[in-house]
PLY file of the C-alpha trace (Angstrom):
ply
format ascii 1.0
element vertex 116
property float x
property float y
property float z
element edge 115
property int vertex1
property int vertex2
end_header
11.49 -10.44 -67.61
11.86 -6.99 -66.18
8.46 -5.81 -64.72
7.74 -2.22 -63.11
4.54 -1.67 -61.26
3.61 1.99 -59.67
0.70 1.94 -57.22
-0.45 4.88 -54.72
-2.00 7.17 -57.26
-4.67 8.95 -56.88
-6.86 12.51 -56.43
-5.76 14.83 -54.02
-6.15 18.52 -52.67
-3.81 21.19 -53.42
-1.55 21.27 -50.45
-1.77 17.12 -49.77
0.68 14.20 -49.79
0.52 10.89 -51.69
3.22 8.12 -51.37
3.52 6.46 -54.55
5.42 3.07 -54.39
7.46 0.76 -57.59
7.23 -2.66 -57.45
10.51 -4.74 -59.31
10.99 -7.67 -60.52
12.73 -9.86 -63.21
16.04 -8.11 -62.28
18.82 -7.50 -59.33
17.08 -4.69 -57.98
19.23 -3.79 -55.51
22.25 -3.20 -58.08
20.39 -0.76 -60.11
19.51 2.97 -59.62
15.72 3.81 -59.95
14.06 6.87 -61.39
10.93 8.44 -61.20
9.59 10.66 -64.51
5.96 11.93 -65.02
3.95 12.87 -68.16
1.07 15.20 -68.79
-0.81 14.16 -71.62
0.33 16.02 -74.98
4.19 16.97 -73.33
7.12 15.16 -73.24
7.58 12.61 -70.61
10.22 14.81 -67.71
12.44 13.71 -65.24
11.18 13.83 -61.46
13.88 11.87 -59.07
16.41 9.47 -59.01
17.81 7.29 -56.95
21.27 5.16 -56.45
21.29 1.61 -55.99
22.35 1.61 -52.62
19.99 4.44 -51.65
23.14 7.52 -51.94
23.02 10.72 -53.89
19.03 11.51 -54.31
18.63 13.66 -57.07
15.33 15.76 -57.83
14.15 18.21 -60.61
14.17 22.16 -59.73
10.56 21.87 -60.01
10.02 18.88 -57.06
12.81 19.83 -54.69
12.19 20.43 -50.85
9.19 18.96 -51.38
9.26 15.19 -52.72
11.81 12.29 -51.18
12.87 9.22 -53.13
14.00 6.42 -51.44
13.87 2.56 -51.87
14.02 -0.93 -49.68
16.52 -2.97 -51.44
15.04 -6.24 -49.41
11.67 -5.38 -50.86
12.22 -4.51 -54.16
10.53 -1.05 -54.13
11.25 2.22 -55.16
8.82 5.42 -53.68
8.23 8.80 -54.10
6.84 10.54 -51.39
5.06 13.74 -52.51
4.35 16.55 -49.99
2.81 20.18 -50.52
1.48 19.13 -53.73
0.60 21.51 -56.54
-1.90 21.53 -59.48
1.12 21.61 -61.87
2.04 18.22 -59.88
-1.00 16.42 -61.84
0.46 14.05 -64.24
0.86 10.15 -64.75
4.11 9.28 -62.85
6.59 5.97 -63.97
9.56 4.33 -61.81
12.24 3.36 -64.99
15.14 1.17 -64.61
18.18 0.80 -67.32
19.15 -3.15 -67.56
20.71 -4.89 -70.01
21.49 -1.70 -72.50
17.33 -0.56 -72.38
15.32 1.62 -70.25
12.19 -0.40 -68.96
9.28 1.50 -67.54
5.80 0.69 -65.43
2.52 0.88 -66.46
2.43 4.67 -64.40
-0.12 5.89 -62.11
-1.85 9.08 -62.07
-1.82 11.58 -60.20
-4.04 14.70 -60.22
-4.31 17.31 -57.97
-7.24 19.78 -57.59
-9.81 21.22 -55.07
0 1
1 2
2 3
3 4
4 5
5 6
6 7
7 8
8 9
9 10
10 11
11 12
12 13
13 14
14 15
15 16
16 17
17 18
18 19
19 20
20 21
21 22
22 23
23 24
24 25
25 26
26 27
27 28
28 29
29 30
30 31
31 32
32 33
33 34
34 35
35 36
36 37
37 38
38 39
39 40
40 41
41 42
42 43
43 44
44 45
45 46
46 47
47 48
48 49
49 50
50 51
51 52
52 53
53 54
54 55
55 56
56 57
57 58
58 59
59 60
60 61
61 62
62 63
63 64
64 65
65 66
66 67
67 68
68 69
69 70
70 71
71 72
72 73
73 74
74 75
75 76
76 77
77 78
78 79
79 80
80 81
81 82
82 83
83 84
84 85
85 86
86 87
87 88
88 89
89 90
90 91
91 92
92 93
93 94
94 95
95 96
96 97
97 98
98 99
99 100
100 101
101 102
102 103
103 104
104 105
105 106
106 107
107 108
108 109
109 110
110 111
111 112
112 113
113 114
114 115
């Protein structure tokens, strides 16, 4: 079955980078576009970054642009999202989400929090 699993969370000072990474399996990964979403506890889950299935056409929320990159290796099976300059208002759980077979499937997430 279709399995997500995000890894490289963690605790980090304003200002910092983290390099979180989505695992695949159960599916073609290669033929499917990947996105990234986070969630503070008590809001709605938001969209961060997505990503093409060949790697084309990155596309980021206002509120991440310039300053996180998406990108996957297709022979791996793994989606990241590398996070530079990172803000308080970055701290949130994050989730890689794939569509297959007419559902969206998400990870288990991984948090992030940043703070001095």
């Amino acid at each position: 079955q279709v399995q997500l699993v995000e890894s490289g969370g963690g605790l980090v000072q304003p200002g910092g980078s983290l390099r979180l990474s989505c695992a695949a399996s159960g599916f073609t990964f290669s033929t499917y576009p990947m996105s990234w979403y986070r969630q503070v506890q008590g809001k709605e889950r938001e969209f961060v970054a997505s990503i093409t299935s060949s790697g084309d056409n990155p596309n980021y929320a206002d509120s991440v642009k310039g300053r996180f990159t998406i990108s996957r290796d297709n022979a791996k099976n793994l989606a990241y999202l590398q996070m530079n300059s990172l803000k308080p208002e970055d701290t949130a759980v994050y989730y890689c989400r794939v569509f297959v077979r007419f559902r969206h499937y998400w990870g288990q997430g991984t948090q992030v929090t940043v703070s001095s």
